[in-house]
C-alpha positions as CSV (number, residue, x, y, z in Angstrom):
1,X,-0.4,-75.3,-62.8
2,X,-1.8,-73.7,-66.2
3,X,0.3,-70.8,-66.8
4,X,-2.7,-68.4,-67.6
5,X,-4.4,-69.1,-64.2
6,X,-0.7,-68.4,-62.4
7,X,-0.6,-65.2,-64.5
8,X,-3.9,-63.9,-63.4
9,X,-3.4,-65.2,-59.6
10,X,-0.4,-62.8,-60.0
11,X,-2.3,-59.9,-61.1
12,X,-4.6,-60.1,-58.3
13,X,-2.2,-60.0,-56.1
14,X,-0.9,-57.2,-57.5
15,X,-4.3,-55.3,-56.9
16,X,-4.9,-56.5,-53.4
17,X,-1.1,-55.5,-52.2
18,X,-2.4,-51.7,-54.3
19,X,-4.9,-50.9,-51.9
20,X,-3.1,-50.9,-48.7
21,X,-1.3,-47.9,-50.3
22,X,-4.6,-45.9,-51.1
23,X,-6.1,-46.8,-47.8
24,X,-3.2,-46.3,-45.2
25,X,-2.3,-42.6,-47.2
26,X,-6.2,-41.7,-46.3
27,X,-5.9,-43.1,-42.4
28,X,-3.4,-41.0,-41.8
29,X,-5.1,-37.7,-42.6
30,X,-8.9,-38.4,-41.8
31,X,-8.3,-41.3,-39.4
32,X,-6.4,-39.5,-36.4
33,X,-7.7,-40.6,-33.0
34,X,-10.2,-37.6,-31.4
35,X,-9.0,-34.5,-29.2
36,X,-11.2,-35.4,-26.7
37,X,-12.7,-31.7,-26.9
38,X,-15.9,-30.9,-26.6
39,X,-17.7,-29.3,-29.7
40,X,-20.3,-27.4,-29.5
41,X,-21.6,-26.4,-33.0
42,X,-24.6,-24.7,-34.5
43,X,-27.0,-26.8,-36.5
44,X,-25.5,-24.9,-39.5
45,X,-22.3,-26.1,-38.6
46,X,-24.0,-29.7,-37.8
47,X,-25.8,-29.3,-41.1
48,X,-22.6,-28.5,-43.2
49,X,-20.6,-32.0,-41.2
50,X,-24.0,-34.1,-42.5
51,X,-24.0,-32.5,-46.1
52,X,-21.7,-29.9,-47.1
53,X,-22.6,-26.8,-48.1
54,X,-25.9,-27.8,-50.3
55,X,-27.2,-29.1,-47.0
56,X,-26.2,-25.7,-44.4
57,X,-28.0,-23.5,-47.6
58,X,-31.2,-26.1,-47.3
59,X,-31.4,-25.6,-43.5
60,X,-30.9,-21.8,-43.5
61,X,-33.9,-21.5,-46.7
62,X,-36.1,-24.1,-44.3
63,X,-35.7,-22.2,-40.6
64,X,-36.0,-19.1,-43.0
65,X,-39.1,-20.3,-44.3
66,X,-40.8,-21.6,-41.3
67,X,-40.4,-18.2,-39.0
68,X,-42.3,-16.1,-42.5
69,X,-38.6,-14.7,-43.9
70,X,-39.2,-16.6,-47.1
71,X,-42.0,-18.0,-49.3
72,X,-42.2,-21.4,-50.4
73,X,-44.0,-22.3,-53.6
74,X,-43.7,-23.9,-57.2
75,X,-42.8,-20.9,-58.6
76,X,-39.6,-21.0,-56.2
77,X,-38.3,-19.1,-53.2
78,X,-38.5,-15.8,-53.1
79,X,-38.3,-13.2,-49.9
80,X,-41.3,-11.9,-47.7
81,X,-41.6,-7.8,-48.2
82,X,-40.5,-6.3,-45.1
83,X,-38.4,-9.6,-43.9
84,X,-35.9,-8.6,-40.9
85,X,-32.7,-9.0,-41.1
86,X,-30.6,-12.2,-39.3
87,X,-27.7,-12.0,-37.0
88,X,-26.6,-15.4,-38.2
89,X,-24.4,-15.2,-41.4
90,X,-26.0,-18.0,-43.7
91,X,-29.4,-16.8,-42.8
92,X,-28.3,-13.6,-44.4
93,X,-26.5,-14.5,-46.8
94,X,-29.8,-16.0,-48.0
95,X,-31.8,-13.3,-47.6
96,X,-29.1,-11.2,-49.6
97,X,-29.3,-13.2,-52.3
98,X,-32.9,-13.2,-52.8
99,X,-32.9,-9.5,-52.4
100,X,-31.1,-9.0,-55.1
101,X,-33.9,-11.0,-57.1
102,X,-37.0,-9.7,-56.6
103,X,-39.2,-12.0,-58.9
104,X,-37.5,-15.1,-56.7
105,X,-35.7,-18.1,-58.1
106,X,-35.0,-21.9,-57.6
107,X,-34.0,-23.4,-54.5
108,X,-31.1,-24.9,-57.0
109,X,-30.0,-21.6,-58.1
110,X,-29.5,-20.5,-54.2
111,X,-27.4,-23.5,-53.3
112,X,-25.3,-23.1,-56.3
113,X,-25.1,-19.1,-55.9
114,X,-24.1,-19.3,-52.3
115,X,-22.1,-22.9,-52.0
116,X,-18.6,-20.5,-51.8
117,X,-20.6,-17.6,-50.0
118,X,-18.3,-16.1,-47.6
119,X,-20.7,-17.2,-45.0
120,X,-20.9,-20.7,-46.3
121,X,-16.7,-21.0,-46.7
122,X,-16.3,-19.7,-43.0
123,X,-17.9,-22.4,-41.7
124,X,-15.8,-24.7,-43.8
125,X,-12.9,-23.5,-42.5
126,X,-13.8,-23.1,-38.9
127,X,-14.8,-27.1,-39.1
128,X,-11.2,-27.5,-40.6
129,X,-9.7,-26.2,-37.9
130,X,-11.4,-27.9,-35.1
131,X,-10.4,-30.9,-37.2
132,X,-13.6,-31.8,-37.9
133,X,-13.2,-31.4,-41.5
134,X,-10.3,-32.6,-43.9
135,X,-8.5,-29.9,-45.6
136,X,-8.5,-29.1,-48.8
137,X,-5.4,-31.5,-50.5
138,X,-4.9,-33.0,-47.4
139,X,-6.0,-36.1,-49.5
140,X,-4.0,-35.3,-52.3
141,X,-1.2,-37.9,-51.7
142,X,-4.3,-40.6,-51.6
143,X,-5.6,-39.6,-54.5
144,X,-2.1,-40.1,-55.8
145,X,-1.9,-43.8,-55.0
146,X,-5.5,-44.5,-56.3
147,X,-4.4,-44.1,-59.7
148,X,-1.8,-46.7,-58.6
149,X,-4.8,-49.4,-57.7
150,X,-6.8,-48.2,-61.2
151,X,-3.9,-49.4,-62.7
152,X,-4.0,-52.4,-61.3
153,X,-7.2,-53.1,-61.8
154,X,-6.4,-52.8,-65.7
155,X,-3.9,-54.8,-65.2
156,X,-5.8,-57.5,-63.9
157,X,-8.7,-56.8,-66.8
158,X,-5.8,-57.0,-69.3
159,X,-4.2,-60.3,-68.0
160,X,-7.3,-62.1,-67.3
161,X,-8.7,-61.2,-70.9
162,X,-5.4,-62.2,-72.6
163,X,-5.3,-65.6,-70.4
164,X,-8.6,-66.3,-71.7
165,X,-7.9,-65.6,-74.7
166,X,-4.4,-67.9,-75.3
167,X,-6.0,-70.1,-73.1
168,X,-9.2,-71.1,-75.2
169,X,-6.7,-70.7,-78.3
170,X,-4.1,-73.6,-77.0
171,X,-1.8,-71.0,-76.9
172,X,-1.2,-71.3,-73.1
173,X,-2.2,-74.4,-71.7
174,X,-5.0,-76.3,-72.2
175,X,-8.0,-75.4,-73.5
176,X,-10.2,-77.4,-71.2
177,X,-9.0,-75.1,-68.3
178,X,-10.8,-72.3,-69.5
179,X,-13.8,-74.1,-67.6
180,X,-11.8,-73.3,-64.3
181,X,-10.1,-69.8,-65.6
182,X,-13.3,-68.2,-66.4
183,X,-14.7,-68.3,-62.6
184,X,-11.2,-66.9,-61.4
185,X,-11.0,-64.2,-63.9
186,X,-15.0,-63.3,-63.0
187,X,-13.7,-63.0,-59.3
188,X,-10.3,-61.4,-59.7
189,X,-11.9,-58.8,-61.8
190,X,-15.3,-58.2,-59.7
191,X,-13.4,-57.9,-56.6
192,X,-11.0,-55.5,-58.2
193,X,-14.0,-53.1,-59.8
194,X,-15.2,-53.3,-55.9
195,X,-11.8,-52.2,-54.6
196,X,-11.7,-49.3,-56.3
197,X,-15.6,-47.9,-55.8
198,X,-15.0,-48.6,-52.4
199,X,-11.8,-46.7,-52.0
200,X,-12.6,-43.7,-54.3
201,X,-16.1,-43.4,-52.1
202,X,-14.4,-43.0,-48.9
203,X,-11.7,-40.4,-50.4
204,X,-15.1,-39.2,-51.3
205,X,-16.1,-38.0,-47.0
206,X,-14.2,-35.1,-45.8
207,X,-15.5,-35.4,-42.4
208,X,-12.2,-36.6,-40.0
209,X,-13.2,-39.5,-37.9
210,X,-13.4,-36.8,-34.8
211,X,-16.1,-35.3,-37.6
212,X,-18.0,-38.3,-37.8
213,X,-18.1,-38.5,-33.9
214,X,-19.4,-35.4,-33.6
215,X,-21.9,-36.0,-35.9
216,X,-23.0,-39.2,-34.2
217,X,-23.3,-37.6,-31.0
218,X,-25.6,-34.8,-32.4
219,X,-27.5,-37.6,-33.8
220,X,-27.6,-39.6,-30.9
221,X,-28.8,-36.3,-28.6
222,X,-31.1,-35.2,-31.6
223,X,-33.0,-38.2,-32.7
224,X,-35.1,-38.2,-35.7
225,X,-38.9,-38.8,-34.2
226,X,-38.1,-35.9,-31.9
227,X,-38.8,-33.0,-31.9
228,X,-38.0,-29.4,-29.6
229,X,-40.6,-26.4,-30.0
230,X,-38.7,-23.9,-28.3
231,X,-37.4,-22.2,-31.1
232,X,-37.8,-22.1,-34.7
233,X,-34.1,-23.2,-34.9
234,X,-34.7,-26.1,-32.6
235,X,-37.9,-27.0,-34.1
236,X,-36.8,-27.1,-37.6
237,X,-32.9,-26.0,-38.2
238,X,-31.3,-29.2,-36.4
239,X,-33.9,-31.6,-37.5
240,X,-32.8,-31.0,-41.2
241,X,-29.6,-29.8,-40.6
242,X,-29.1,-33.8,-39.6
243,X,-31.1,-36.0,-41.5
244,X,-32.2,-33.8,-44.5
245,X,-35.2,-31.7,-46.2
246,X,-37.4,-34.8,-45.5
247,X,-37.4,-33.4,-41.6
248,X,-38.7,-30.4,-41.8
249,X,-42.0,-31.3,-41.1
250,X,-43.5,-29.3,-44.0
251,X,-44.6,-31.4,-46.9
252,X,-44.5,-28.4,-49.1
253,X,-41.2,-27.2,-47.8
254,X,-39.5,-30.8,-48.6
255,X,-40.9,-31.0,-52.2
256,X,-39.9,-27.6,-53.5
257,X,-36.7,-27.1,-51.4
258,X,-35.6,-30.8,-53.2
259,X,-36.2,-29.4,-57.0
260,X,-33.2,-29.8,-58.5
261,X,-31.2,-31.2,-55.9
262,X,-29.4,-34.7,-56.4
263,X,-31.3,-37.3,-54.2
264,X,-33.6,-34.4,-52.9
265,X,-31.3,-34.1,-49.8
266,X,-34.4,-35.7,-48.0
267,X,-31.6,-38.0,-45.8
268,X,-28.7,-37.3,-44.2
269,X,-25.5,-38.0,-45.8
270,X,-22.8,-38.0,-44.1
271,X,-19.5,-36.0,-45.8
272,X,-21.2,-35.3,-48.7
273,X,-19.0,-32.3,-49.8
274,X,-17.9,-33.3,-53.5
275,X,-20.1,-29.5,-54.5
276,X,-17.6,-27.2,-52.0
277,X,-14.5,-26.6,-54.2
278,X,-13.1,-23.1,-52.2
279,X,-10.2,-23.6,-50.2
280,X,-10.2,-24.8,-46.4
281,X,-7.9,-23.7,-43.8
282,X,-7.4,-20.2,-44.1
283,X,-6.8,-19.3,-40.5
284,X,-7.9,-15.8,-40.9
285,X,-11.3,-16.8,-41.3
286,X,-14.0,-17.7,-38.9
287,X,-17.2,-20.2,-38.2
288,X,-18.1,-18.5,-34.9
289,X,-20.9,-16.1,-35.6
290,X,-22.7,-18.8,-37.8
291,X,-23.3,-20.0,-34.4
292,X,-24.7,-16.2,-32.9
293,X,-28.0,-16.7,-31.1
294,X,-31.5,-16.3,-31.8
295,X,-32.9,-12.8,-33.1
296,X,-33.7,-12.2,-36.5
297,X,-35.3,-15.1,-38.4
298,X,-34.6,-18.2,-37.0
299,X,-31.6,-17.6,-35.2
300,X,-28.3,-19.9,-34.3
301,X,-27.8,-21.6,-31.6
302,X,-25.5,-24.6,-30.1
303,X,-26.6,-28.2,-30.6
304,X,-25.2,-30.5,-28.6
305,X,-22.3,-32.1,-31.0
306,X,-20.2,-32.7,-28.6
307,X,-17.7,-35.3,-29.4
């Protein structure tokens, strides 16, 4: 056999004996079989497992928005004179913020001014410690080994372009077997550029397989064409806090609440939490009054995410 196509069946070899590293290092932290508990969690809570903190700050502004706390327009969000105050930490946390800014603002500027509220990070860590959530630099050691597989897809890139090269050269073999190199090469390096997106994406979700249960289950209980009108929360917090801005059932709600957000946050997407950077775990801190019940504006509440 041609020495260039032996060299390059080597390298990609090499790459596909890499990602067994990156992917067993990940299994062990966000792959651990379910408690078995039962989780009851807000639709905050439900809302921050779908989308992170972007998405718990787009419920609380949509619930807030629907019970008359805040107003909708293009010129922004801003908050309704005389709005009451909310039991439920995110809710206030929101209308805090736009207190302190009486002409209003962007929906943008409220996710990024309250993505490490303490109200936000709380719920963050409470979902960490149900194990519903990966911690913070649980991953680390992953991430560690992925820069083993980058290097070997370089190293494949490098071999296959240098086989080529001597190859169509009659430096290494014969020229004529570039005609059966070239497809080989193609494939070696496709497959290894695939490898690696797929491997960084899921280092990407935070959520912990139990996580991803949960949220299925909230799904499955909550589904997308229905809808309950017994509460403001119900009608309008779990709907988006699942499947995004696009189910609020307000078509003015949707398009200004997406300005400025990446993909709109009009569907769900599940462990989307690349924006929350502040640290998970602290077990001083607490979830449990972002799931208080009604009063106030909208109110918390338990939906069924029972896993």
């Amino acid at each position: 056999m041609n020495l260039s196509i032996v060299a390059v069946l080597v390298a990609a070899v090499f790459l596909i004996a890499a990602e067994p590293y990156v992917a067993v290092a990940r299994r062990r932290v966000a792959e651990k079989p379910p408690s078995g508990i039962d989780h009851h969690l807000s639709h905050y809570e439900l809302a921050y497992l779908a989308g992170g903190p972007r998405r718990a700050v787009n419920t609380a502004l949509t619930v807030l928005a629907t019970a008359g706390a805040v107003r909708v327009s293009r010129a922004g969000v801003s908050l309704v004179y005389g709005a009451a105050p909310s039991p439920v930490p995110v809710e206030q946390a929101v209308i805090d913020y736009l207190a302190a800014r009486p002409g209003g603002c962007t929906a943008a500027e409220v996710r990024r001014g309250l993505a490490e509220d303490r109200a936000v990070t709380a719920m963050a860590d409470g979902l960490v410690r149900r194990g519903l959530l990966v911690p913070e630099g649980a991953l680390d050691h992953a991430r560690s080994r992925m820069r083993l597989l980058v290097t070997a897809l370089f190293v494949v890139i490098g071999v296959d372009a240098a086989a080529l090269a001597l190859t169509a050269g009659g430096l290494l073999g014969d020229p004529d077997d570039v005609s059966v190199l070239t497809p080989i090469s193609l494939f070696t390096v496709v497959y290894g550029i695939a490898t690696v997106l797929r491997q960084r994406e899921k280092l990407r979700a935070v959520l912990t397989r139990e996580g991803r249960q949960v949220l299925k289950t909230a799904r499955s209980a909550h589904p997308r064409t229905a809808r309950d009108r017994t509460s403001v929360a119900a009608a309008v917090g779990v709907p988006v806090a699942l499947y995004g801005l696009g189910a609020a059932g307000d078509p003015v709600i949707t398009d200004e609440l997406s300005r400025g957000a990446p993909g709109g946050d009009a569907t769900g997407v599940c462990g989307s939490h690349a924006d929350h950077s502040s640290g998970f775990g602290d077990s001083s801190s607490s979830s449990d009054n972002s799931s208080s019940g009604g009063g106030g504006c909208g109110g918390g509440g338990g939906c069924g995410g029972g896993g």
